[in-house]
DOKOLNU-669499 format. One record per residue: x, y, z of N, C-alpha, C in turn; residue number from 1; residue in one letter. Coordinates in Angstrom, 2 decimals, always signed. Example, Ala and Ser with C-alpha at 12.3 -4.5 7.8 and 13.67 -1.06 7.14 Angstrom:
R	n_east	n_north	n_up	ca_east	ca_north	ca_up	c_east	c_north	c_up	n	res
R	+13.19	-5.69	+7.80	+12.30	-4.50	+7.80	+13.20	-3.30	+7.80	1	A
R	+12.85	-2.25	+7.08	+13.67	-1.06	+7.14	+12.90	+0.03	+7.87	2	S
This chain:
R	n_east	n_north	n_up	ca_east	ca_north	ca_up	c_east	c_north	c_up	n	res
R	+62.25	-98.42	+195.61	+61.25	-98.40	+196.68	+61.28	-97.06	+197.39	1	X
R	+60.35	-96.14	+197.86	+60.14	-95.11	+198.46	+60.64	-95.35	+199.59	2	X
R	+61.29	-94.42	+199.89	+61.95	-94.62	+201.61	+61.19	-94.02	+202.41	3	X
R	+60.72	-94.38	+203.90	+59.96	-94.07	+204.71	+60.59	-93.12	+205.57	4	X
R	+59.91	-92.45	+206.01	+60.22	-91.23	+206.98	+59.22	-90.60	+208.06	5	X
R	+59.25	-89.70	+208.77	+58.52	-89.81	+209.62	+58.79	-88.11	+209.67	6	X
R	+57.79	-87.27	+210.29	+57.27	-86.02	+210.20	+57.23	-84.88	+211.62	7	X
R	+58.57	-84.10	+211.48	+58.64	-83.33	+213.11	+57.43	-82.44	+213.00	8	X
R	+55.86	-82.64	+213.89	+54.56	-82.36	+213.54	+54.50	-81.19	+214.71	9	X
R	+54.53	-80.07	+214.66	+53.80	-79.08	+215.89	+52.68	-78.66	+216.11	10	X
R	+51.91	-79.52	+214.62	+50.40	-78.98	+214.60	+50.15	-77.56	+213.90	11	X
R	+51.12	-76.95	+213.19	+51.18	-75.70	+212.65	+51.00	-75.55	+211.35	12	X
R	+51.18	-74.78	+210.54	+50.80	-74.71	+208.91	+51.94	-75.09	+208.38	13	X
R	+53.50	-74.53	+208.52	+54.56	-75.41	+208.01	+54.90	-76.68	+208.06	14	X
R	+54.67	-77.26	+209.44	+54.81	-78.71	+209.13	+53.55	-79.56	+208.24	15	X
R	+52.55	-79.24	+208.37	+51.10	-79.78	+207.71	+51.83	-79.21	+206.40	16	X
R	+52.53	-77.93	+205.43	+52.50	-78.21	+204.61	+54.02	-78.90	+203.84	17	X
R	+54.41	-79.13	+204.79	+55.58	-79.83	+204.58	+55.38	-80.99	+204.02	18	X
R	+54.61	-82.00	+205.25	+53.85	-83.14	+204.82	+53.08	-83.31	+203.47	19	X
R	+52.29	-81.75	+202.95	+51.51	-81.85	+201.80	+52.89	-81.95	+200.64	20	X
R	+53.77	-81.28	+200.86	+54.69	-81.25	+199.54	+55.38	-82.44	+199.96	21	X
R	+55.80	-83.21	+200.81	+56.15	-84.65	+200.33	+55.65	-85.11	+199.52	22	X
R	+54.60	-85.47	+200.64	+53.04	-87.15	+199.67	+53.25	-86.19	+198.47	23	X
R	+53.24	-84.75	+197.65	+53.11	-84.43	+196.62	+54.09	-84.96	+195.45	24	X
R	+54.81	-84.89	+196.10	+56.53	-85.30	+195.14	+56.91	-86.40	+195.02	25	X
R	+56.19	-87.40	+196.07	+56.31	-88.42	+196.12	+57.90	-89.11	+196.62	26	X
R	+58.30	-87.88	+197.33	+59.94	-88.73	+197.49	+60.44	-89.53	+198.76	27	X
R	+59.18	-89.33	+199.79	+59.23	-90.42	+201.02	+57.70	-90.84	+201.44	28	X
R	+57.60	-91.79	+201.91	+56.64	-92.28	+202.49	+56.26	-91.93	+204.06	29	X
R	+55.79	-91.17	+204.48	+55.40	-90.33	+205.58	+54.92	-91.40	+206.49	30	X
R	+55.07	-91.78	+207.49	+54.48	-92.78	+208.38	+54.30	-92.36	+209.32	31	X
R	+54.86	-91.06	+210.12	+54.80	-91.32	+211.70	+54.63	-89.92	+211.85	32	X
R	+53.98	-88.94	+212.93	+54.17	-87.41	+213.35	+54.74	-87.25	+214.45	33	X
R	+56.16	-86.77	+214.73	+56.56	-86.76	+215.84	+56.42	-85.23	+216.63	34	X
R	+55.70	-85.59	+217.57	+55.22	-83.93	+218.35	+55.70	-84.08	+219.48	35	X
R	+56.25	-82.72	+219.99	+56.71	-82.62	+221.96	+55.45	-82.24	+222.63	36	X
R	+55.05	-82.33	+223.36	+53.73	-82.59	+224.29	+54.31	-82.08	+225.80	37	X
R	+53.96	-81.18	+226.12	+54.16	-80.85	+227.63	+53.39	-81.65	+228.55	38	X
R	+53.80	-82.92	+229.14	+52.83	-84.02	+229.57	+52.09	-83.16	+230.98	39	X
R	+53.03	-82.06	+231.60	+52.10	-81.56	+232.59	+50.91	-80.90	+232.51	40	X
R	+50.94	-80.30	+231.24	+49.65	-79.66	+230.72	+48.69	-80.49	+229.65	41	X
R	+49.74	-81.79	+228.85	+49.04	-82.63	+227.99	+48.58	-81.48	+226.67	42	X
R	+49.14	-80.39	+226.60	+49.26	-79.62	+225.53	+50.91	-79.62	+224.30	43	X
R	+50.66	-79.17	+223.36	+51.93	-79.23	+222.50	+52.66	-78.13	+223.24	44	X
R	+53.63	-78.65	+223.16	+54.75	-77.50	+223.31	+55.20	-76.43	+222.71	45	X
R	+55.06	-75.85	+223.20	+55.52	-73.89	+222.64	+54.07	-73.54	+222.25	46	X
R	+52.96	-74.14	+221.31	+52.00	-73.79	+220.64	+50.96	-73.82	+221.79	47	X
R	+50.78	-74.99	+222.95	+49.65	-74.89	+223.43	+48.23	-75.65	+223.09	48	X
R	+48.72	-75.95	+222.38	+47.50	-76.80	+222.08	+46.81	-78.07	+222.30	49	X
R	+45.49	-77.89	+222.52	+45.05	-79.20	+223.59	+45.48	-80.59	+222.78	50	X
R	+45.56	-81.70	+223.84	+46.55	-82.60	+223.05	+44.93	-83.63	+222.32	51	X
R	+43.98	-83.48	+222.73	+42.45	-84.03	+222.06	+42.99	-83.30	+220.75	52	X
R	+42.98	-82.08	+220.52	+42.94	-81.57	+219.13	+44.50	-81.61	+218.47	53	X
R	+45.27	-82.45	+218.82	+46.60	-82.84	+218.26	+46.21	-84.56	+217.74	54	X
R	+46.03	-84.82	+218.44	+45.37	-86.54	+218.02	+44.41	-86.14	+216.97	55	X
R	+43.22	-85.33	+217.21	+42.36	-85.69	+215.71	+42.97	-85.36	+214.60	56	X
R	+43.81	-84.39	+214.51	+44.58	-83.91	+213.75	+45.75	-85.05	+212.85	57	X
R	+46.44	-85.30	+213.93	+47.35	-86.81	+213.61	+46.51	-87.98	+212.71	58	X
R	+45.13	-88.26	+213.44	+44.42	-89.32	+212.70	+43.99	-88.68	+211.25	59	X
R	+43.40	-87.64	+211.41	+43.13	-87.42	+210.18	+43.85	-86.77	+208.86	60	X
R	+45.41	-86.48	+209.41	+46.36	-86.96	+208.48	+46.82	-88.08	+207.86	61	X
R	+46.44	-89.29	+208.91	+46.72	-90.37	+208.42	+47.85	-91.36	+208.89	62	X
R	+48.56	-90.35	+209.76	+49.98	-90.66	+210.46	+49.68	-91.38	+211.99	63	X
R	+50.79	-92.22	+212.20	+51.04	-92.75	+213.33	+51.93	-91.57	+214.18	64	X
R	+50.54	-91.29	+216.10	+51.53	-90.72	+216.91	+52.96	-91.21	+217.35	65	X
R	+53.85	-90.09	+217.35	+55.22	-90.30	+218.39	+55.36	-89.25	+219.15	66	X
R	+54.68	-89.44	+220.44	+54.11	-88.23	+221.72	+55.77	-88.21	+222.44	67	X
R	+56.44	-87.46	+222.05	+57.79	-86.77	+223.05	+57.10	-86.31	+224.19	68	X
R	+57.16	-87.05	+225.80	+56.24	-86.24	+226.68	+57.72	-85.48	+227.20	69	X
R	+58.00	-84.30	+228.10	+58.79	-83.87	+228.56	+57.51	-83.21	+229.76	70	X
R	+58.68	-82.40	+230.71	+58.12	-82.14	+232.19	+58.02	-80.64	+231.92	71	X
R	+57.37	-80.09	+232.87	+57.77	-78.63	+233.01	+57.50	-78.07	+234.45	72	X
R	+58.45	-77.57	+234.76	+59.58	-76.81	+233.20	+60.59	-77.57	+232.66	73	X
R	+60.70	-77.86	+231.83	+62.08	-78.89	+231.06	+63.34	-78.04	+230.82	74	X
R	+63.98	-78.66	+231.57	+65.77	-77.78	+231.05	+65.85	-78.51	+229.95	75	X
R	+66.90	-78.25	+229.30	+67.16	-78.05	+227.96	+67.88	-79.74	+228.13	76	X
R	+68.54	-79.79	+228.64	+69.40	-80.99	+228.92	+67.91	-82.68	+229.30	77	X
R	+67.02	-82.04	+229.73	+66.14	-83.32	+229.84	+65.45	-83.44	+228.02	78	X
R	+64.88	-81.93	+227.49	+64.64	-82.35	+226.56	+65.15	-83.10	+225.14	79	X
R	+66.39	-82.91	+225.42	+67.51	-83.35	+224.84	+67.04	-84.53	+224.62	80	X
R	+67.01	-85.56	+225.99	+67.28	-86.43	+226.44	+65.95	-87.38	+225.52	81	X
R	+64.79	-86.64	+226.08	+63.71	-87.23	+225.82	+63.62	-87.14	+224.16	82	X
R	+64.10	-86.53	+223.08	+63.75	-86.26	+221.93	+65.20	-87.48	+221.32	83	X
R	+65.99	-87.57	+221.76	+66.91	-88.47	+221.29	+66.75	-89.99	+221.55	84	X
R	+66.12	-90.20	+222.76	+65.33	-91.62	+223.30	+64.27	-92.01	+222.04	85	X
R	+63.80	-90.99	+221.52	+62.38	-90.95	+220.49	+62.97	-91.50	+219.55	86	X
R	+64.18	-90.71	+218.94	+64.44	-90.78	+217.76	+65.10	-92.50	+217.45	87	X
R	+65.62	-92.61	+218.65	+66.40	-93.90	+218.57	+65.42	-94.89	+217.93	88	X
R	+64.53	-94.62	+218.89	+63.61	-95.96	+218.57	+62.96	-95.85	+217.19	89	X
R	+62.79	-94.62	+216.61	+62.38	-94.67	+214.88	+63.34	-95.02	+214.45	90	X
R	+64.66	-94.65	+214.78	+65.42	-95.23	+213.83	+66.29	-97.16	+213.94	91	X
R	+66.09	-97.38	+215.32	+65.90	-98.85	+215.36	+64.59	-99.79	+214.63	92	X
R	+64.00	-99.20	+213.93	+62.74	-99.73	+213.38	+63.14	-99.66	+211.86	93	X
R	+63.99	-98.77	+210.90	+64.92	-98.85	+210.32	+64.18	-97.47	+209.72	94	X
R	+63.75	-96.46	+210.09	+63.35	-95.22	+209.41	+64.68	-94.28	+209.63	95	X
R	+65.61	-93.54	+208.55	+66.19	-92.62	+208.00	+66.36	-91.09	+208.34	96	X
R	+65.18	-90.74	+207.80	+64.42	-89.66	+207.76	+63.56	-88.78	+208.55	97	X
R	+64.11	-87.71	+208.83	+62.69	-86.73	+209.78	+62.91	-85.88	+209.03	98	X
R	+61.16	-85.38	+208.66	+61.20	-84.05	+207.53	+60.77	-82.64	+208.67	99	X
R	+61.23	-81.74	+208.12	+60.74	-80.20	+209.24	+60.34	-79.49	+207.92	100	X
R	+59.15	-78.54	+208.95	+58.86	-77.49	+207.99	+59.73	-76.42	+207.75	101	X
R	+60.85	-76.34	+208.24	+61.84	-74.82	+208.53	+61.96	-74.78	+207.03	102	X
R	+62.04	-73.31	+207.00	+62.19	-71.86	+205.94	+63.42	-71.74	+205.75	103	X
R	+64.08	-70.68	+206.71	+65.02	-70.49	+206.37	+66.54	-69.77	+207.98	104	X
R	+65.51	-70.57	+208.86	+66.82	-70.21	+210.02	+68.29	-71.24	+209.70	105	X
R	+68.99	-70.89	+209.58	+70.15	-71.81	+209.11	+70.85	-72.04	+210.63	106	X
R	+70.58	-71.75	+211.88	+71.20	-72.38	+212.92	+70.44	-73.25	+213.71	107	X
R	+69.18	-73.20	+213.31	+67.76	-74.15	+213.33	+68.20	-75.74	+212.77	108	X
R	+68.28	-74.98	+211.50	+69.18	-76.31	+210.56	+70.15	-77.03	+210.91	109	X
R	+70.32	-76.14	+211.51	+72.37	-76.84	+211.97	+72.08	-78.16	+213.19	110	X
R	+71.29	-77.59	+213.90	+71.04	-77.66	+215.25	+70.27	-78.82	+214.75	111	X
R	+69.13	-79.49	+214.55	+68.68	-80.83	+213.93	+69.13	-81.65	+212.91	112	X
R	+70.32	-81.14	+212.21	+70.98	-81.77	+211.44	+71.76	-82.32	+212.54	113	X
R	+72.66	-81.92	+213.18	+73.65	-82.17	+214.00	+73.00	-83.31	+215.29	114	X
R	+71.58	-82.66	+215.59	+71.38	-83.94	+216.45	+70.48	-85.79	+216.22	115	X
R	+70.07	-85.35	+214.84	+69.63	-86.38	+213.82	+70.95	-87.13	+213.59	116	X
R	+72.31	-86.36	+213.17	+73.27	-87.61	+212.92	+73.79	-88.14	+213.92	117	X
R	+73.43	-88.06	+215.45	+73.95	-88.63	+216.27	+73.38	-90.00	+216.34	118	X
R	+71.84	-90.14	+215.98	+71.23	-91.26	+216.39	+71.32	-91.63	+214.79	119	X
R	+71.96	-91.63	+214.00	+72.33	-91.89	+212.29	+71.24	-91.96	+211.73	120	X
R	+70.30	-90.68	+211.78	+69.52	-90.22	+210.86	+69.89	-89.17	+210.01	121	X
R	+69.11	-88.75	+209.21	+69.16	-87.28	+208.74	+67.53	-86.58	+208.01	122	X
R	+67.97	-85.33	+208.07	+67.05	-84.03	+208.14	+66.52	-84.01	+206.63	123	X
R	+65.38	-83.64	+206.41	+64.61	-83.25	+204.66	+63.62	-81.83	+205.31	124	X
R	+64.24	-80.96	+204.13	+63.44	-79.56	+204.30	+62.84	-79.28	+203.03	125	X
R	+61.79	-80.20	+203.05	+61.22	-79.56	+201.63	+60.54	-78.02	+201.24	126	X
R	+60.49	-77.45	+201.99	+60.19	-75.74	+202.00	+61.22	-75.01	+202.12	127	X
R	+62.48	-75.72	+202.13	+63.70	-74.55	+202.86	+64.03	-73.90	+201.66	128	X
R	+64.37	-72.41	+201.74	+64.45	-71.29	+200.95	+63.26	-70.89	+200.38	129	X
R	+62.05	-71.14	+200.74	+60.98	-70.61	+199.81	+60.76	-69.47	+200.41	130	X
R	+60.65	-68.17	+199.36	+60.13	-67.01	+199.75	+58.68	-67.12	+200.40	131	X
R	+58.71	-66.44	+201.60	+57.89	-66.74	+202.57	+56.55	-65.54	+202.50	132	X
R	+56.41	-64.87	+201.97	+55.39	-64.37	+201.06	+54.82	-64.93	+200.33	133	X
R	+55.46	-65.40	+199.49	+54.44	-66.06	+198.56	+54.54	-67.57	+198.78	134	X
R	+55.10	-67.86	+200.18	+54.62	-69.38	+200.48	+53.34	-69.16	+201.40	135	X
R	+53.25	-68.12	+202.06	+51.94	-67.84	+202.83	+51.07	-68.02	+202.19	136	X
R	+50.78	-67.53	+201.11	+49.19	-67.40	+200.16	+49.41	-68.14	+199.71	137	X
R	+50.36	-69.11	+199.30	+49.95	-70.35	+198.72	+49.61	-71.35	+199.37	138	X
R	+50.15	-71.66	+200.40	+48.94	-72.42	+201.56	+47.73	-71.99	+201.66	139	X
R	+47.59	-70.59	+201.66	+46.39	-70.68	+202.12	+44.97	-70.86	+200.76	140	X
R	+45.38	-70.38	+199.39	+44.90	-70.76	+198.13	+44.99	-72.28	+197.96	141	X
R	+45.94	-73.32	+198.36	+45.76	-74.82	+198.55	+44.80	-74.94	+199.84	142	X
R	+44.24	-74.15	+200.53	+43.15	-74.64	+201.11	+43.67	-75.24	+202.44	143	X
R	+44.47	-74.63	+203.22	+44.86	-74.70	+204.58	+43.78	-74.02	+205.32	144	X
R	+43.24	-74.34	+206.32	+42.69	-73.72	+207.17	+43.28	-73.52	+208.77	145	X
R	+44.37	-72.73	+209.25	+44.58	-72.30	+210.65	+44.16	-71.06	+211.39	146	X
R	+44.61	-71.08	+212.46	+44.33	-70.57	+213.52	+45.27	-69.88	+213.82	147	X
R	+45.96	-68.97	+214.41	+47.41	-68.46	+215.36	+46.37	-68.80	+216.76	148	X
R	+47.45	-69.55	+217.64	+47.12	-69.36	+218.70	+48.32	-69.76	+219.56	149	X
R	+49.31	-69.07	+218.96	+50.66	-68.35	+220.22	+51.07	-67.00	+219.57	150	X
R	+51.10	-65.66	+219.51	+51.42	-64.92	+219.07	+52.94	-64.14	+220.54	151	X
R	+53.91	-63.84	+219.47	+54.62	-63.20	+220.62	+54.28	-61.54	+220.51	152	X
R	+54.15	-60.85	+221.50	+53.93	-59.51	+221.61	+54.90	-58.48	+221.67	153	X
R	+55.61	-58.97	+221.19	+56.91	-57.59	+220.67	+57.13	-58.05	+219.10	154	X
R	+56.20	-58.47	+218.69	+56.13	-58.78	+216.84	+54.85	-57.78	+216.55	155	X
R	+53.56	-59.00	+217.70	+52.43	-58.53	+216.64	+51.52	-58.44	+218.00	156	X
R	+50.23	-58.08	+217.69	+49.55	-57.42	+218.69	+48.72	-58.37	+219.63	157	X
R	+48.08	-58.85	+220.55	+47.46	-59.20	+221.28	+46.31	-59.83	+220.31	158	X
R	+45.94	-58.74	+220.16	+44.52	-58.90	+219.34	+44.78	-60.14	+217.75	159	X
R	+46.13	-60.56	+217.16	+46.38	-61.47	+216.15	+46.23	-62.82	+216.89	160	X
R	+46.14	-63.36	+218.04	+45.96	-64.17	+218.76	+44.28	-64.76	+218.50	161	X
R	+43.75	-66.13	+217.92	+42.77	-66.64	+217.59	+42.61	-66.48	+216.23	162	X
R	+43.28	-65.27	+215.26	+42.76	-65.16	+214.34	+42.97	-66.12	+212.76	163	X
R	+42.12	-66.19	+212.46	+42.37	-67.12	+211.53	+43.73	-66.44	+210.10	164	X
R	+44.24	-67.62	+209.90	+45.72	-67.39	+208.95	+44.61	-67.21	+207.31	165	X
R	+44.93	-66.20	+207.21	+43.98	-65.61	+206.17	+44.82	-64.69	+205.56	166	X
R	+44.38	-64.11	+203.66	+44.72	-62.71	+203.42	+44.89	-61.82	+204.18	167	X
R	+43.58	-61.54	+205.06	+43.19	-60.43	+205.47	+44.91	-60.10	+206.57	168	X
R	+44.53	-61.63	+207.40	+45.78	-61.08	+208.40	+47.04	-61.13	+207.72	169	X
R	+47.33	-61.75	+206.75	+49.04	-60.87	+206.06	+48.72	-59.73	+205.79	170	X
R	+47.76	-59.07	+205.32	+47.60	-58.28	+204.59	+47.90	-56.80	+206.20	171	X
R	+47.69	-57.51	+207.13	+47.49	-56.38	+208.51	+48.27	-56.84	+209.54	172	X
R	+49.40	-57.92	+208.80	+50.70	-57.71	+209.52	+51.66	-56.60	+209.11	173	X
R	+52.41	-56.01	+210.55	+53.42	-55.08	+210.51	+54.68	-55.67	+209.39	174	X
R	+55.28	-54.69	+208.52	+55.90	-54.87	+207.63	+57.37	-55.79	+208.17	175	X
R	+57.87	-55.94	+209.65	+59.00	-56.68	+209.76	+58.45	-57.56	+210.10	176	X
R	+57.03	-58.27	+210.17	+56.82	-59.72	+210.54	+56.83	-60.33	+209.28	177	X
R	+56.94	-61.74	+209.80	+57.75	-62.75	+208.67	+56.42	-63.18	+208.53	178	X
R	+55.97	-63.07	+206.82	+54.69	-63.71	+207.12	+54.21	-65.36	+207.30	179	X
R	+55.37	-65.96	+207.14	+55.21	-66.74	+208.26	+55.47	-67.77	+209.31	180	X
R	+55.53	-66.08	+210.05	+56.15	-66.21	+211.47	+57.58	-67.22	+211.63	181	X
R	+58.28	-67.20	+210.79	+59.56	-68.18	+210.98	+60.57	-67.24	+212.04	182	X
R	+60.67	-66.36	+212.07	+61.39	-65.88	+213.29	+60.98	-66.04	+215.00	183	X
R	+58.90	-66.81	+215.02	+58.96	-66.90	+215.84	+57.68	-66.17	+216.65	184	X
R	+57.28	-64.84	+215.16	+55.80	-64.23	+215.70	+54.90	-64.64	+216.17	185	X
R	+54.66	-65.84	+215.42	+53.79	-66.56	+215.87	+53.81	-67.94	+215.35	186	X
R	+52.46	-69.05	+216.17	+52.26	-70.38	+215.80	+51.16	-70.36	+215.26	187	X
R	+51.20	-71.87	+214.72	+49.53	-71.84	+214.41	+48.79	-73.12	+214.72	188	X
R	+47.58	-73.31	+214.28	+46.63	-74.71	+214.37	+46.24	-75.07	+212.93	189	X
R	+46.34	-75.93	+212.42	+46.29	-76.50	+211.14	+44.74	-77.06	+211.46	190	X
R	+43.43	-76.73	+210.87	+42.28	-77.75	+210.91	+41.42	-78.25	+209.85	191	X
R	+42.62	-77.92	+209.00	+41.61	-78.53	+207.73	+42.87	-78.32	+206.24	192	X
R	+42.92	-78.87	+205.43	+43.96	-78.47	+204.42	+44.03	-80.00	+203.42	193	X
R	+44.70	-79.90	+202.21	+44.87	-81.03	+201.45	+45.69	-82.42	+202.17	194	X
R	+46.55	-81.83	+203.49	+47.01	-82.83	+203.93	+46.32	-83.99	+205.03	195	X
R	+44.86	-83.27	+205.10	+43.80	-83.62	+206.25	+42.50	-84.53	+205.83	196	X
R	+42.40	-85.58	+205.87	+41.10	-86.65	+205.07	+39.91	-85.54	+205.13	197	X
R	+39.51	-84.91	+206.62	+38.70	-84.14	+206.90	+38.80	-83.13	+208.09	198	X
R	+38.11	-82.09	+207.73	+38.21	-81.13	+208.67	+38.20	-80.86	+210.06	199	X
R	+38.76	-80.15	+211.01	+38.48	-80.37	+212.73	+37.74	-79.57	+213.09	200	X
R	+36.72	-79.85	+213.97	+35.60	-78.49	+214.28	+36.25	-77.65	+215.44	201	X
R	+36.75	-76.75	+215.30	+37.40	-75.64	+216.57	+36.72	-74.54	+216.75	202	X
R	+36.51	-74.40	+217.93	+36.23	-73.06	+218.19	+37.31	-72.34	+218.81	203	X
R	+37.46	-70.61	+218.51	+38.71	-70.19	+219.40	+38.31	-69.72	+221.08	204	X
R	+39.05	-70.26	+222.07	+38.40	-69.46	+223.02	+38.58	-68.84	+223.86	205	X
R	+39.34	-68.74	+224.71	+40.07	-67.13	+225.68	+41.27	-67.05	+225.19	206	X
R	+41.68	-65.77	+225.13	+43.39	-65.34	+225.09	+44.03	-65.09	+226.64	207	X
R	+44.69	-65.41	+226.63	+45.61	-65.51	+227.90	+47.12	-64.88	+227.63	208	X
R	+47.29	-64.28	+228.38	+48.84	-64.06	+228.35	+50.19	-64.21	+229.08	209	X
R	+51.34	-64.65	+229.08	+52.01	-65.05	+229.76	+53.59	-64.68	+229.01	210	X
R	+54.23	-64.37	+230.11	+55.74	-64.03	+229.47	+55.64	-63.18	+228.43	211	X
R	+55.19	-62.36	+227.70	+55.38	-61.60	+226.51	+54.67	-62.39	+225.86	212	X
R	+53.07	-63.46	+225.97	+53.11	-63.94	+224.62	+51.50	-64.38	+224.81	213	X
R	+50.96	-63.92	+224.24	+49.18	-63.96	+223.66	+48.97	-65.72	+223.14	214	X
R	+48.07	-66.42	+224.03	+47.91	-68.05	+223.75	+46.35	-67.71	+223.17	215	X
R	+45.61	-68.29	+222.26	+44.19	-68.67	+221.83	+44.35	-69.88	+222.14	216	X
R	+43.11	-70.31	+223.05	+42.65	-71.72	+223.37	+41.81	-72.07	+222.40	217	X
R	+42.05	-73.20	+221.52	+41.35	-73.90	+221.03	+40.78	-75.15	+221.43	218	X
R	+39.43	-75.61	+221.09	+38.57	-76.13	+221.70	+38.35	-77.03	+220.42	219	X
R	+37.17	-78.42	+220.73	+36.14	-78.85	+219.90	+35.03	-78.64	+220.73	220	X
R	+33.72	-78.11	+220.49	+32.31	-77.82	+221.22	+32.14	-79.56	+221.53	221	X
R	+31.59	-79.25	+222.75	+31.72	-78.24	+223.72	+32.73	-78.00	+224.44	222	X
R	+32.98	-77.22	+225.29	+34.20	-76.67	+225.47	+34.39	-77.84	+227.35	223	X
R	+35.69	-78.32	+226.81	+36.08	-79.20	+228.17	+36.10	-78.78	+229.47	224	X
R	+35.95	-79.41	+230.61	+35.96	-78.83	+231.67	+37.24	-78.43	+232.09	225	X
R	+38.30	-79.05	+231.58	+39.88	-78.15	+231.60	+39.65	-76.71	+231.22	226	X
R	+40.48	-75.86	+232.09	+40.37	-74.26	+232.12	+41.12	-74.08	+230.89	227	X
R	+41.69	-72.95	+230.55	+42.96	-72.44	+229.86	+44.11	-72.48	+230.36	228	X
R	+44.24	-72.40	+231.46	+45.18	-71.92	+232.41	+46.86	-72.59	+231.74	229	X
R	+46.25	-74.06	+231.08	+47.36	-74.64	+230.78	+48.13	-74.20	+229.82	230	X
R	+47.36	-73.32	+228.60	+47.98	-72.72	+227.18	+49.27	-71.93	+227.54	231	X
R	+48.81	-70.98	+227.92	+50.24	-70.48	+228.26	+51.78	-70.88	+228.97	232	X
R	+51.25	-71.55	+229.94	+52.25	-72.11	+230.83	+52.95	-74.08	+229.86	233	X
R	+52.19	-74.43	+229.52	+52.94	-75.11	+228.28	+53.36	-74.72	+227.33	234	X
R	+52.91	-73.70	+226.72	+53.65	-73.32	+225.23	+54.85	-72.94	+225.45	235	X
R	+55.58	-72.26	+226.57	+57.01	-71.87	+226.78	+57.85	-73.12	+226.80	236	X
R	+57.25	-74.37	+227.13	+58.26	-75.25	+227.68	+58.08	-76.65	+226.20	237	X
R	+59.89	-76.64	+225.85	+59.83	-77.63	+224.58	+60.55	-76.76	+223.60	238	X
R	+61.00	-76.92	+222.17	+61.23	-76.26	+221.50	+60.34	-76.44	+220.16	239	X
């Protein structure tokens, strides 16, 4: 019988294609997306992103939400708190498994391995070690469609903020960015890809900046009466 598992989701291109190379391999049954949500802004955490365009996203993967809300600013010690409360309860339901998109930080690894076996789960990295060059263009030749909309600005420029995850932009990233972004350059928005029934309509819409770091607001038309104001000031808070 396929063992069920459940999916650490940030709304980005690694975890969306994480999810695609499971269901591909067929070696767990994906049930649930677990995302941190800055409940003061009701945006994802670190990325920013409105939590309307995290739900369509979730549904039209197919997955059941698991909304981690945390406060902000969250010390490290509440988020702790709140992401281990989460996990309990997937794993009192009798799920195993949380898959991540991580590459190749090995203290990343350590660090969710170590807090998965507390609540007696454990970690699946189906991308870990893939050369990250040629895992870029292959998402995007499988027909991913994102966005960057957190860029940090001592990687890459202001102006990579909204732009769509394309050739063009590996091709006109600086030679020490990771193309992709696993050190941290940047995030992204997943709105369309093999792991998605159907596509999300986004538009990109102000850049904002905060702390060293370029936010693109993404939208569905028309654009909500919520400002931006929130992108930035949630994406710092969460991991």
């Amino acid at each position: 019988m396929t063992k069920r598992a459940i999916i650490a989701w940030s709304s980005g291109k690694d975890s969306a294609w994480a999810l695609h190379e499971v269901r591909r391999t067929g070696q767990f049954e994906i049930v649930g997306a677990l995302t941190t949500v800055t409940d003061t802004f009701q945006r994802v955490s670190m990325h920013g992103v409105r939590e309307e365009l995290l739900a369509a996203q979730v549904a039209a993967a197919g997955l059941q939400a698991i909304t981690v809300r945390i406060p902000f600013p969250c010390p490290n010690e509440a988020y702790e708190r709140a992401m281990a409360e989460a996990l309990a309860g997937v794993s009192a339901s009798g799920i195993e498994h949380v898959v991540f998109g991580d590459l190749f930080l090995q203290d990343v690894r350590a660090y969710r391995e170590v807090r998965l076996a507390a609540v007696g789960m454990s970690a699946v990295f189906p991308l870990w070690g893939r050369p990250t060059a040629a895992l870029a263009r292959e998402m995007i030749a499988g027909g991913i469609v994102a966005h960057l909309v957190c860029v940090d600005l001592r990687a890459l420029p202001r102006a990579f903020a909204g732009r769509r995850f394309d050739g063009a932009l590996l091709d006109s990233m600086p030679a020490a960015a990771d193309p992709c972004g696993e050190n941290g350059e940047f995030h992204s928005f997943v709105s369309a890809g093999p792991m998605l029934d159907g596509a999300i309509d986004v538009t990109v819409g102000e850049t904002v900046e905060r702390e060293g770091f370029a936010y693109a607001d993404l939208f569905s038309p028309p654009l909500p009466a919520a400002t931006t104001a929130g992108a930035g000031s949630a994406a710092r808070s969460g991991r």
